[in-house]
N, C-alpha and C positions, 0 to 999 in steps of 0.2 A: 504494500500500500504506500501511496505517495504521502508526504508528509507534512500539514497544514496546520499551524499558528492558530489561534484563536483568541485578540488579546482581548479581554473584557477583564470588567472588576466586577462582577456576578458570576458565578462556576456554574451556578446552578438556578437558572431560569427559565421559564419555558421559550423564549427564543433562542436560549442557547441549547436548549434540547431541541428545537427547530432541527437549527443551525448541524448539530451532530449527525440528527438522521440524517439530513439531506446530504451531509459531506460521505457519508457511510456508504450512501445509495450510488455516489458518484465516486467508490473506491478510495475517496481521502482518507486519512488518521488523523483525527483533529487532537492536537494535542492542547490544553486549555492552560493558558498565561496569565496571570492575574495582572493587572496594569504596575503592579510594587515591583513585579521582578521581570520587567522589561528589559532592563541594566542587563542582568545577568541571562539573557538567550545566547543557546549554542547556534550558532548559524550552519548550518553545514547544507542535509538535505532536504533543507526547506524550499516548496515550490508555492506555496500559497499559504500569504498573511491573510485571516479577515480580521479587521478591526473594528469594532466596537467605537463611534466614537466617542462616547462618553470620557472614553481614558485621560481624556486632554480638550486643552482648548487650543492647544496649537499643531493643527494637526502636519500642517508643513514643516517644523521640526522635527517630528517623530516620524513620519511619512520618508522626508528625506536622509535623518538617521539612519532607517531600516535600509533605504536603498544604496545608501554607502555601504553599510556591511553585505548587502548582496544584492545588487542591479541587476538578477535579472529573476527575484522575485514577483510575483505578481501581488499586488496589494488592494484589498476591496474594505471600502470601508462602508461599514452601515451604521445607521443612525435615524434616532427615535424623529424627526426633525427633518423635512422636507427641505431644508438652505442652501438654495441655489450657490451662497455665498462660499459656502463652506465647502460644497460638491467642489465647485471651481479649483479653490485652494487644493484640496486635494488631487486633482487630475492632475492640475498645473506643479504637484511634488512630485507626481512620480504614480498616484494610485491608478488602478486601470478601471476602476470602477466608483461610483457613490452612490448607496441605495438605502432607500428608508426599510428601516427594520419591518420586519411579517410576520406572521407565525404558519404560513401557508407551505409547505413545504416541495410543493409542485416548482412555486414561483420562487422559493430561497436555490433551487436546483436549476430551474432554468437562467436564472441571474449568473449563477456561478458557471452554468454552462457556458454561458455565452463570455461570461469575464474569461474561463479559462482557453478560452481559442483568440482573445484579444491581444495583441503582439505589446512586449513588455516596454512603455516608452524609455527613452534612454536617460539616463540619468542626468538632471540638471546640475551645469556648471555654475556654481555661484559667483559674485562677482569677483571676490577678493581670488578664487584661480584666474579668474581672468587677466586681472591686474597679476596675477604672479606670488601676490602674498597669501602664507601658509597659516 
């Protein structure tokens, strides 16, 4: 089984039990990350973050973090909160997805299907590479 992220700070809620079957159904291993021990993730054979966005109000730092340790993760983020504002941010870090949370598991598996054939965009050069400073 391929091996899927799931950062949330609820373990145990009925979207994250959504969330579990649907990744099941679609052969993932959803390993579940409480948002305290984000710091400490092994990165290795991870092929898909879904994130929760509650974790954060900054979802372009933590978006972009994730994608510096591995650029060619795919990252979907859902959230309770339909914000165009927020979807943006996140697209524009790196996420391949932003979708408001469901409990429908048809539609959490068709989402994910469709994130998981979406091509990984490349990772953003922030400015100060540009300018050359570390």
């Amino acid at each position: 089984m391929k091996q899927c992220l799931l950062i949330t700070p609820r373990v145990d809620n009925l979207w994250v039990r959504a969330i579990r079957r649907s990744l099941s159904r679609l052969c993932w291993e959803p390993k579940i990350v409480e948002d305290r021990e984000i710091s400490s993730i092994r990165w290795g054979n991870v092929g898909l973050v879904i994130l929760d966005a509650v974790v954060t109000k900054d979802l372009t730092s933590l978006i972009s973090a994730i994608r510096a340790r591995d650029p060619l993760v795919r990252i979907v983020v859902f959230s309770s909160v339909d914000d165009w504002k927020r979807a943006r941010e996140a697209i524009l870090a790196g996420a391949v997805d932003f979708a408001v949370k469901c409990l429908d598991e048809e539609q959490i598996v068709d989402i994910l299907t469709k994130d998981l054939l979406q091509k990984v965009p490349p990772v953003a050069i922030t400015t100060s590479e540009v300018r050359g400073v570390s």
